[in-house]
C-alpha positions in Angstrom: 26.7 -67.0 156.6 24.6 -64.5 155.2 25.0 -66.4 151.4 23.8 -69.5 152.8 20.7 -67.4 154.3 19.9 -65.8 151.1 20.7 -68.8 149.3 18.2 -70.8 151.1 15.3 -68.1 151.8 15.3 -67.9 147.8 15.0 -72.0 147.4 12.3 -71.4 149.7 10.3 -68.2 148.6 11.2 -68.2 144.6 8.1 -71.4 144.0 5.8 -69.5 145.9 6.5 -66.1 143.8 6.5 -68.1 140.8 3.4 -70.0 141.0 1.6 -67.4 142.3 2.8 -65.6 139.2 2.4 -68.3 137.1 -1.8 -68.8 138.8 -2.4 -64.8 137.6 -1.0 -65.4 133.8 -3.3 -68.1 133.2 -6.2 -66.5 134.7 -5.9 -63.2 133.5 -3.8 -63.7 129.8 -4.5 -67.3 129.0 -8.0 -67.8 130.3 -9.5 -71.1 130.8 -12.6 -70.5 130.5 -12.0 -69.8 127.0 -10.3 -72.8 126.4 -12.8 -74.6 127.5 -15.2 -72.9 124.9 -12.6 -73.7 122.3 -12.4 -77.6 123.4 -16.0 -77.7 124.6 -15.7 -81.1 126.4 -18.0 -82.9 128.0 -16.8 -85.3 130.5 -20.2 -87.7 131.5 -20.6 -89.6 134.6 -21.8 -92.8 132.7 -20.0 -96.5 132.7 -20.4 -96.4 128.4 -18.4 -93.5 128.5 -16.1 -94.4 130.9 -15.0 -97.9 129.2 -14.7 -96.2 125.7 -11.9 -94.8 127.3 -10.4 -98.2 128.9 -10.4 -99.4 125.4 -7.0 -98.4 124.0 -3.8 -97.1 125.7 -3.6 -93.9 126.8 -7.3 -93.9 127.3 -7.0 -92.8 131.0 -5.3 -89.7 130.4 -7.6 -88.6 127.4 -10.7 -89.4 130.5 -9.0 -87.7 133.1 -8.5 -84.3 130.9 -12.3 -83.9 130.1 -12.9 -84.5 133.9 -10.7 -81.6 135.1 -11.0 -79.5 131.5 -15.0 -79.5 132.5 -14.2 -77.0 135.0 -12.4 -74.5 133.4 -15.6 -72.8 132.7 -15.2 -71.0 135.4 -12.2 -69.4 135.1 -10.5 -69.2 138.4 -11.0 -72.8 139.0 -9.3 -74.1 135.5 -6.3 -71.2 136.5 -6.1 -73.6 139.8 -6.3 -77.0 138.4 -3.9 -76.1 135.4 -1.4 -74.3 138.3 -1.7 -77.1 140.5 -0.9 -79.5 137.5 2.6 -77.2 136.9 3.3 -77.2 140.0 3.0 -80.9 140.6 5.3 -81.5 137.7 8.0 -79.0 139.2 7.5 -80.9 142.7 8.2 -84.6 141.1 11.1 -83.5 139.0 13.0 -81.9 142.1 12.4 -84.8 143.8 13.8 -87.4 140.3 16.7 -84.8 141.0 17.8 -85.4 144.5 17.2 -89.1 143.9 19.7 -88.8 140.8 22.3 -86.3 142.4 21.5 -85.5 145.6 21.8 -82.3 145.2 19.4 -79.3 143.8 19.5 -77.5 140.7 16.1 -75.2 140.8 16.1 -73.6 136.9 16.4 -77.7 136.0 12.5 -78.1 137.9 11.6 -74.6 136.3 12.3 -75.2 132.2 9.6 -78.1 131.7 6.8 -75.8 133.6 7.9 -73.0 130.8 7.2 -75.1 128.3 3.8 -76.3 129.5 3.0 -72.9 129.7 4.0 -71.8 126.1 1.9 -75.2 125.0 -1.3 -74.0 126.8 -0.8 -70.5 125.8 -2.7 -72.2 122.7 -6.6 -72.8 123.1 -6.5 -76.1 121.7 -4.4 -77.8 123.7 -5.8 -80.4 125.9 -4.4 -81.5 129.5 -2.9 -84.7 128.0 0.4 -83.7 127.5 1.2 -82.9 131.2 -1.1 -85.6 132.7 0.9 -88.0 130.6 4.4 -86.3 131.9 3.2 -86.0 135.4 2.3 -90.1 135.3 5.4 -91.1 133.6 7.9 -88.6 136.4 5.8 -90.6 138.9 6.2 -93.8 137.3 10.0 -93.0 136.9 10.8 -91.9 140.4 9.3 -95.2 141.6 11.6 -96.8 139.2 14.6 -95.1 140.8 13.3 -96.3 144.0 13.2 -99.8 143.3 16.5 -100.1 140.6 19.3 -99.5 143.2 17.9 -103.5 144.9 18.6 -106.6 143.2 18.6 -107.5 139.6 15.0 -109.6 139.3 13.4 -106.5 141.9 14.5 -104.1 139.3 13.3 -106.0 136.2 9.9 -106.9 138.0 9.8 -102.8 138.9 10.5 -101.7 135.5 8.2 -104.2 133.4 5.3 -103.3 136.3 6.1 -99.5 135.6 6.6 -99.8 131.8 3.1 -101.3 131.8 1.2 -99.3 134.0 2.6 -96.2 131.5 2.2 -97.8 128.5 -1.8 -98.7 129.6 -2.1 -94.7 130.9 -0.6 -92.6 128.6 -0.5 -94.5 125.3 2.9 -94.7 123.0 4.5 -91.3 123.7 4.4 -91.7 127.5 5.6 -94.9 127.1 8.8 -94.0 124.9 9.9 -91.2 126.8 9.9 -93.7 130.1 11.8 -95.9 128.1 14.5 -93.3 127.4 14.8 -92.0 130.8 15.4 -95.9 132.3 17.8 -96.2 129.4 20.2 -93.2 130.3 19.7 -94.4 134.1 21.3 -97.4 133.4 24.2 -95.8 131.1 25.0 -93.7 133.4 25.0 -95.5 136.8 25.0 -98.8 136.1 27.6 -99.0 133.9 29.3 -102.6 133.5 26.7 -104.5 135.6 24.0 -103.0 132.9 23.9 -105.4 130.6 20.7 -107.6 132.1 18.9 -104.5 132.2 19.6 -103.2 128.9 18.5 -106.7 127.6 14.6 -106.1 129.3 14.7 -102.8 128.2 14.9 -103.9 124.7 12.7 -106.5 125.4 9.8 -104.1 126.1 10.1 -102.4 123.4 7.6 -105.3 122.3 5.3 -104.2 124.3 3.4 -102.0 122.0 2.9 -104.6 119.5 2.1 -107.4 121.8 -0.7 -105.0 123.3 -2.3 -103.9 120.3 -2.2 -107.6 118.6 -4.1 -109.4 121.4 -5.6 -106.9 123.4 -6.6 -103.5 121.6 -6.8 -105.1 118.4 -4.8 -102.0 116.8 -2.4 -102.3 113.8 1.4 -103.0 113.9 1.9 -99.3 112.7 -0.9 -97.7 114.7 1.1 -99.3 118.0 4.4 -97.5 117.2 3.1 -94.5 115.3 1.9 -93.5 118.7 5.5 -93.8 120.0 6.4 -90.6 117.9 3.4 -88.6 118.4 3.2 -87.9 122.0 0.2 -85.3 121.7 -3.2 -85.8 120.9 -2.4 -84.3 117.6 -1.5 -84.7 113.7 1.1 -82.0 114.1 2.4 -81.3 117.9 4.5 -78.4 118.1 7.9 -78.7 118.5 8.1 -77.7 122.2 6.4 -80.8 123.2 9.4 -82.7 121.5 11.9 -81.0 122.9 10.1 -81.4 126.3 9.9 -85.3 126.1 13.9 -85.1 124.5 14.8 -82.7 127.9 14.8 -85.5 130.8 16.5 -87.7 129.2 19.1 -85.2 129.1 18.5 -84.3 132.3 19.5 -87.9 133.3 22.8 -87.4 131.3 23.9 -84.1 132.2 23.0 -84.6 136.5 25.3 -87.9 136.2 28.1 -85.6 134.7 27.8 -82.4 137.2 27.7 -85.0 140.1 30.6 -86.2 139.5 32.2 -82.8 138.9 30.6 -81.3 142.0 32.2 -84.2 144.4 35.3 -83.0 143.4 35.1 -79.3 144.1 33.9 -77.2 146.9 32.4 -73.8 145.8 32.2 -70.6 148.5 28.9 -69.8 149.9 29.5 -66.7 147.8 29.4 -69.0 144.4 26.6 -70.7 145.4 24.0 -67.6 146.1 25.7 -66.2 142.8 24.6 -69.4 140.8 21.2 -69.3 142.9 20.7 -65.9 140.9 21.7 -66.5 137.6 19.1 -69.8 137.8 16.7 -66.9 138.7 17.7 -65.0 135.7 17.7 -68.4 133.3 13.9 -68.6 134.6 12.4 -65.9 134.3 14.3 -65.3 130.8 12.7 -68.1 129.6 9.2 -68.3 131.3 8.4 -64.8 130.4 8.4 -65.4 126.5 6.5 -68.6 127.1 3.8 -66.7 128.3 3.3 -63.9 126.2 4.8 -65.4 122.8 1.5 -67.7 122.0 -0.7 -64.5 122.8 0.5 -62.2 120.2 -1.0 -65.8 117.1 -3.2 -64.7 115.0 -4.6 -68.2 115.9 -4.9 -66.5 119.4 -6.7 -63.8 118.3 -9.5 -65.5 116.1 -9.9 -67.8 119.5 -10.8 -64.7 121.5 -13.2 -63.4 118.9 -15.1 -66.4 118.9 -15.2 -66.4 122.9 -16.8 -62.7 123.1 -19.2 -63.5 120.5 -20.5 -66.7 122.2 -20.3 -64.6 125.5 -22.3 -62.0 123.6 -19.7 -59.7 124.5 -20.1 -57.4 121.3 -18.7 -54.2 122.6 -15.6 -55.8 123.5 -15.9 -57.8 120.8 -16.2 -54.7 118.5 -13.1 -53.1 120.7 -10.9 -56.0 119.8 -11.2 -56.3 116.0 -10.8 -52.0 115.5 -8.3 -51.3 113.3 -7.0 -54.9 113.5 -7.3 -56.2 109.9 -7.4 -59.6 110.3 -7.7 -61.8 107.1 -9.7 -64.1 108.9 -13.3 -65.0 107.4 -14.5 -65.6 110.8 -13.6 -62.2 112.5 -15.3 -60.9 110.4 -18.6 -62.9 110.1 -18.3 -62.0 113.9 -17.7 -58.7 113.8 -21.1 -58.4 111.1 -23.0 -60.1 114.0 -21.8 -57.5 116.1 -22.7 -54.5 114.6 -26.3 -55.6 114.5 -26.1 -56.5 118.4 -24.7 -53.2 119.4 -27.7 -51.4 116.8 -24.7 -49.9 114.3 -24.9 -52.6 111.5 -26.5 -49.7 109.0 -24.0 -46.9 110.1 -20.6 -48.7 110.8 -20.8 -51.2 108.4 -18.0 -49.7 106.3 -16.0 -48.5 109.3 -13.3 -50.9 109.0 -11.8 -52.8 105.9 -14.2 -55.5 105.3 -11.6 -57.7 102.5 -14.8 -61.0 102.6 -17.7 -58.5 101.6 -20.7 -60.6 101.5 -18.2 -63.6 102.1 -18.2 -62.9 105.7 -22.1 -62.2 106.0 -22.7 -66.2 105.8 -20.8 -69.2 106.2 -22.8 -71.5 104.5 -21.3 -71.6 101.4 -17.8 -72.6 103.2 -18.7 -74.2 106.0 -16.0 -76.4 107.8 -15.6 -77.9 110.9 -14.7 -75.2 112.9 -17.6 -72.9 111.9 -20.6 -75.4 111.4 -21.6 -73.7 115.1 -21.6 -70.3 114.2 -23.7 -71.2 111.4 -26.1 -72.5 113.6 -26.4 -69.2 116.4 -26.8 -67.2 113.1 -29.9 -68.8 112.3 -31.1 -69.2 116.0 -30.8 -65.4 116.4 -32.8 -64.6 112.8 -35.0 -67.0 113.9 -35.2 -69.9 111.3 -34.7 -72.6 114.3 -34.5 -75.3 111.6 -31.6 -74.0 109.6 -30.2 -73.5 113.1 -31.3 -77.5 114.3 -29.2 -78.7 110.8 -26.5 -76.8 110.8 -26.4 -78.3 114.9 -26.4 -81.6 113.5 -24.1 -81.1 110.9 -21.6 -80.1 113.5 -22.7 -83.2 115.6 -20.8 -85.9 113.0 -17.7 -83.7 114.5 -18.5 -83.0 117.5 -20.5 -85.4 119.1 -20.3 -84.6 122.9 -19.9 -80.9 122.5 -22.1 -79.6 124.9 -22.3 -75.9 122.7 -23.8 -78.7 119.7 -25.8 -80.5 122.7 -27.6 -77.1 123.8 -28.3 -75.8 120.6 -30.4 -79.4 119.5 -32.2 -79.0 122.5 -33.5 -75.6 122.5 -34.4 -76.1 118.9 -36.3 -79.2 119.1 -38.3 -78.3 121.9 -39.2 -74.4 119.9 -40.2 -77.1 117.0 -42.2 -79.3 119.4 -39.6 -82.4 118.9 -40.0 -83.3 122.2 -38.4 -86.8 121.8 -35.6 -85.6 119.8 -35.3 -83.2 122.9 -35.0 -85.6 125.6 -32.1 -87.0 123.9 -30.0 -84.5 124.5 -31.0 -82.8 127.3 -31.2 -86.4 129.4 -27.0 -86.5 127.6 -26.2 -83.1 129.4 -27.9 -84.3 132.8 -25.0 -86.7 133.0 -22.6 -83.4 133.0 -21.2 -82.1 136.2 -21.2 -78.6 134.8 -24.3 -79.1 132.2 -26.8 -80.4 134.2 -28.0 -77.4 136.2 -28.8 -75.6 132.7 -30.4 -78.5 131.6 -32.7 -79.2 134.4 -35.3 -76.4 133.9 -35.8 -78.1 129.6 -36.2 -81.4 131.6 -38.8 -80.4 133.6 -40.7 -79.3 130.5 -40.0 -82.5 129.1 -42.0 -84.2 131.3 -44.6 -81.8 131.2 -44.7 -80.2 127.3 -47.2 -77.8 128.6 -45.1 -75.7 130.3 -43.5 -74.6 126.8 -46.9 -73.2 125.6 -46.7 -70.5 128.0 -43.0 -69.9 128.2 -42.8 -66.3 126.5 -39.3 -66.9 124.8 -40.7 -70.5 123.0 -43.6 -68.8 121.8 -41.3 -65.7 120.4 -39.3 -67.9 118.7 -41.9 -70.2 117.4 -43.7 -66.7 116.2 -40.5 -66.1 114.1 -39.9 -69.6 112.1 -40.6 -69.0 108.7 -43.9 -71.3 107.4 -41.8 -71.9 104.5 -39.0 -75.1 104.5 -36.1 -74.6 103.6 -32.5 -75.0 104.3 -30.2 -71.4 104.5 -26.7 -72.1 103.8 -26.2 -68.1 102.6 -25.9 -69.5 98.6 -28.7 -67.6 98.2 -29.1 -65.1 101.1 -31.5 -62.4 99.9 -34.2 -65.0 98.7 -33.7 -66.6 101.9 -34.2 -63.5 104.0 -37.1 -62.0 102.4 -38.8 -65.4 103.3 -37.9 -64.9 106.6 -38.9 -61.0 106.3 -42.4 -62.3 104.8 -43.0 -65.0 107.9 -41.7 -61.8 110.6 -41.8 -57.9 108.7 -40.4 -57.1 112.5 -37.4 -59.3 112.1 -34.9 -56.3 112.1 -32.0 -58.9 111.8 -33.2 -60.3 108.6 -33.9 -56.7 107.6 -30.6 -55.2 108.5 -28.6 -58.5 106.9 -30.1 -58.1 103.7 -29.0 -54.5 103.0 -25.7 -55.6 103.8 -25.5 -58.3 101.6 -26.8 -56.2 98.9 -24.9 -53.3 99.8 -21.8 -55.6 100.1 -22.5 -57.8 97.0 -22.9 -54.7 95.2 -26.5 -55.5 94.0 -28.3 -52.0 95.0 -30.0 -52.8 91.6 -32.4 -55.2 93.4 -33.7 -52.5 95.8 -37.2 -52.7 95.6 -37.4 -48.8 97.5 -41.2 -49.4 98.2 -40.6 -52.5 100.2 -36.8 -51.2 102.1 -38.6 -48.2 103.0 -41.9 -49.8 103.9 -39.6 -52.0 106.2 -37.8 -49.0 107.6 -41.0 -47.0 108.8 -42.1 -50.3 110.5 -38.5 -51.0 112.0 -38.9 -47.5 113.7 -35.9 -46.2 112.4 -36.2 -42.4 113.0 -33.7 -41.6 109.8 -32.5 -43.9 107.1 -28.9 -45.2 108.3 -26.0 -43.6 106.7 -24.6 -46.7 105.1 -28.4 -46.6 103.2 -28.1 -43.4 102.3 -24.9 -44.0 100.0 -25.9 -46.6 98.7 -28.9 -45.0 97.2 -27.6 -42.3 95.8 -25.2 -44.8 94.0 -28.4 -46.7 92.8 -30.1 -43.5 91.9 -26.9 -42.6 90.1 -26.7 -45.5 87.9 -30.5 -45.4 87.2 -30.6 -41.9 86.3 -33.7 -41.5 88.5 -34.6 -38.3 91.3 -35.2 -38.6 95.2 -38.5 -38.3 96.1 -38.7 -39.2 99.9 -41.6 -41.4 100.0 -42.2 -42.6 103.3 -41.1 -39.2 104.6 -37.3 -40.1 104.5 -34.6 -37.1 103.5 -31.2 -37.7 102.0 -28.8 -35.9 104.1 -27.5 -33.1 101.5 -23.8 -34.0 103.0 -24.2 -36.9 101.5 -25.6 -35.5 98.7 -22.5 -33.3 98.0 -20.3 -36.0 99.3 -20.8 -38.1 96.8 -20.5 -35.0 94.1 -17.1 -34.8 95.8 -16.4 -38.2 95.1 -17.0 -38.5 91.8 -15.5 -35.3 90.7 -12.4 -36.2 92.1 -12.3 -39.4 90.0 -13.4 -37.5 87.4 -10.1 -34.8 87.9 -8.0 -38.9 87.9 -9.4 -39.6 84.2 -11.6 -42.0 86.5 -8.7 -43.8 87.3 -9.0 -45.4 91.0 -5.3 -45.8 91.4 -4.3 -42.4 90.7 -7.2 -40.8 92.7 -6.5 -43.8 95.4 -4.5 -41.4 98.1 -6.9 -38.8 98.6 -10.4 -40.7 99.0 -9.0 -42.9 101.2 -8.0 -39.6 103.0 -11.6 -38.0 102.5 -13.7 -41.4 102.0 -12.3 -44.6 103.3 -15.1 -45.5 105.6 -17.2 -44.8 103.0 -20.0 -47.1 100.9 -18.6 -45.6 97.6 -14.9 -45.9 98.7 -15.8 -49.5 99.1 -17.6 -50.5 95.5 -14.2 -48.9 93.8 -11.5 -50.6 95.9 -12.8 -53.5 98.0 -15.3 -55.0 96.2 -13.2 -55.9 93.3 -10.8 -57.8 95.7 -13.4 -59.0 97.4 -14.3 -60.7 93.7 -10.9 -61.6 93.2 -10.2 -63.5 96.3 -13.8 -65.2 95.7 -12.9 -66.7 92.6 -9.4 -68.0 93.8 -7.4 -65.7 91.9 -6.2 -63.9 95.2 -6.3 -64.0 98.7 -7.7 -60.6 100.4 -5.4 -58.5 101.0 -5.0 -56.6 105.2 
């Protein structure tokens, strides 16, 4: 008696437990919120946007993931939606079980919401997968419903259901129904099969027939789509072996039915194979959860979250002593520095293997970094480098509302007003865009209100007169023109030195103009990072320190850099040998850098190399 108790206060508390579990993990370790900065969609509420969706299979599911992926800028809500979506798959395969077996076998419900989890452990994975799972369980539980009634009830059902999945969640969906009324009819069916088998073949002709007289699509587009059940080139392998596990499912219930018919277990057995279910569950869950967090993939997501939350002390937290070989950690990481005010001091603090690579991402700008491109600029100031870099990432991304925002703000700071309303009457259609939005629109309608709106005119103050286009090819001309239009843009000031500190090109210092620019910055010392570098310059021009502008070399750093030298002198000025011990007394170092980073840095530039951690 008290087995049976156990057995079914566990059936009855262990979904609660794990769900509630399951709701904490994705808001705490997974995060929607930065998923939905990843994916950035933008769901309208528009009849055009709607019926570009109705246009091809699998449409609906594709509409219905940027409806619900909208919210998961706020993060609790996305950890409710994606928990409800788990738990709604769990619910419908219990009940596929008891209508196959009529019996229950709980880690068989748990397994698929593991894998969902280890697939949306990774940022850029949509909702599709388990919307389309969740329709095609539905759509197959119906079909269990109706196939135990005569034959033409059970054709009619299935070529109804096979539609209706086909027309929801494209190709994938549709095979992996296919399959699972397949083994049904294998396994229960059995001599009076044949009939069925014969439709189910049939429908296989479904694809084709759709895509030749209704969606216009190819004959190889139609069953590509059959094979790729993600929204993907390359879906992971979990989401094959997810869409390969009912089927087997089907299989293995019809075999342990059978077996279980003919034996009766104690109640003893039966709370003992409760808890080795539990075991099986949480063995497996647990790694889906935490394996996808440890990708370096993972990693560079969460960098690019804090810096578009402008989180730069945790930003900066994150990437110390992490040596990522990832350009854009570090192109964020330079940005943080500044933000936090220890670009001049830190900027050698950690192993920087792009050097003036990482500054600017003009010179290699893909897809995935056109946007950061663009906040660069907007920050410095040149809002037109910033507006074309925004509309270079528009031929990706044309709904992003991230691409969106950024076209607005800068054609209204450059008085496109027209160009403006565009975008900002786009966003208005946005559930979650259109309160941001609002406030622009009302300027719209009014332009005046922009001539007295203090941040406009800041930024307007700060647009170099000059046109030109910054892609960071030629950085230093670029931000001396900026420096020129602005001698109080600190950002242009402080990214200069670096890039001449990092490119190695201290022999471009003018010293009147840095210092003139550092007396009018306010800075009460000149930065450490500075100092170094100057005494190299000095060094290699043979000239003396005269502190104009009332700036002092630190005499450690004077003596320092003595040190330095002497010891490569004591190594026959050989950097290998001498290697161990500057890295001991030097490694955060300017000088420590121009012997051993730079030339990889040079290296991996010119393809010979990648940089090494």
């Amino acid at each position: 008696m008290f087995a049976a108790t156990a057995t079914r206060r566990l059936a009855t508390v262990l979904p609660i437990v794990f769900f509630t579990i399951l709701f904490f993990v994705l808001f705490l370790l997974i995060n929607p919120a930065r998923t939905c900065f990843l994916q950035q969609p933008l769901f309208l509420l528009d009849t055009r946007f709607f019926c570009g969706f109705t246009a091809r299979p699998g449409g609906l599911c594709e509409y219905l993931s940027l409806f619900f992926s909208q919210f998961f800028c706020i993060r609790v809500v996305g950890a409710v939606i994606i928990t409800a979506l788990f738990s709604s798959v769990y619910y419908i395969t219990g009940k596929i079980i008891d209508q196959l077996s009529g019996h229950r076998f709980p880690v068989l419900q748990y397994l698929p919401v593991a894998a969902l989890l280890y697939l949306h452990g990774s940022s850029n994975r949509t909702l599709v997968p388990v919307l389309s799972l969740f329709t095609v369980l539905i759509s197959f539980y119906g079909y269990l419903r109706s196939s135990v009634k005569v034959l033409p009830v059970r054709v009619a059902g299935f070529l109804l259901w096979s539609t209706m999945v086909f027309y929801i969640t494209g190709g994938g969906g549709f095979l992996l129904f296919q399959m699972l009324c397949l083994a049904t009819v294998l396994v229960r069916l059995r001599k009076t099969a044949l009939p069925d088998l014969a439709i189910m073949f049939l429908s296989f002709g479904l694809p084709y027939a759709a895509n030749r007289f209704l969606f216009h699509g190819t004959f190889e587009l139609a069953y590509l789509r059959l094979l790729i059940p993600d929204g993907y080139y390359h879906p992971k392998p979990v989401l094959y072996l997810l869409f390969l596990y009912y089927p087997l499912v089907v299989v293995a219930l019809a075999f342990l039915t059978e077996r279980k018919q003919n034996s009766y277990g104690s109640e003893r057995v039966t709370l003992i194979a409760a808890v080795i279910q539990i075991v099986i569950v949480v063995g497996v869950t647990v790694p889906a959860a935490v394996l996808p967090l440890h990708a370096e993939e993972q990693f560079t997501a969460q960098i690019k979250y804090l810096a578009y939350q402008g989180r730069w002390e945790e930003l900066l937290r994150n990437t110390r002593g992490h040596r990522s070989t990832d350009r854009l950690v570090h192109f964020n990481r330079y940005r943080a520095l500044y933000h936090t005010g220890r670009l001049p001091d830190d900027l050698f603090r950690e192993l920087n293997v792009w050097g003036q690579h990482a500054l600017f991402l003009g010179a290699h700008a893909g897809g995935s970094v056109l946007m950061e491109n663009s906040e660069l600029y907007f920050e410095m100031g040149h809002i037109r480098a910033a507006r074309q870099w925004a509309y270079e990432a528009q031929t990706i991304f044309e709904y992003s509302p991230r691409v969106l925002r950024m076209l607005t703000l800068t054609n209204i700071i450059e008085g496109n007003y027209q160009a403006a309303a565009i975008t900002a009457r786009l966003l208005e259609k946005s559930i979650m865009q259109r309160f941001w939005v609002r406030k622009y629109l009302r300027g719209l309608r009014d332009t005046t209100v922009f001539t007295g709106d203090q941040p406009v005119r800041e930024m307007r103050a700060r647009m170099p007169t000059e046109i030109f286009f910054m892609d960071g090819k030629n950085p230093q001309k670029e931000l001396r023109a900026l420096l020129e239009k602005n001698p109080n843009n600190r950002m242009a000031f402080e990214y200069l030195m670096a890039y001449l500190l990092l490119a190695d090109r201290t022999d471009e210092f003018d010293l009147t103009d840095e210092i003139a620019w550092l007396r009018r910055l306010g800075y009460p010392e000149m930065p450490q990072t500075y100092q170094e570098a100057l005494l190299v310059h000095l060094s290699r021009k043979g000239l003396a320190w005269e502190n104009p502008g009332g700036y002092a070399i630190n005499p450690v750093n004077v003596n320092g850099y003595a040190d330095y030298m002497n010891i490569l002198r004591d190594h026959r000025m050989n950097p290998r040998s001498a290697a161990k011990i500057l890295y001991e007394k030097y490694a955060c170092s300017y000088w420590y850098y121009l012997t051993y980073i730079y030339p990889l840095v040079n290296r991996q530039a010119s393809g010979e190399r990648k940089p090494v951690p």
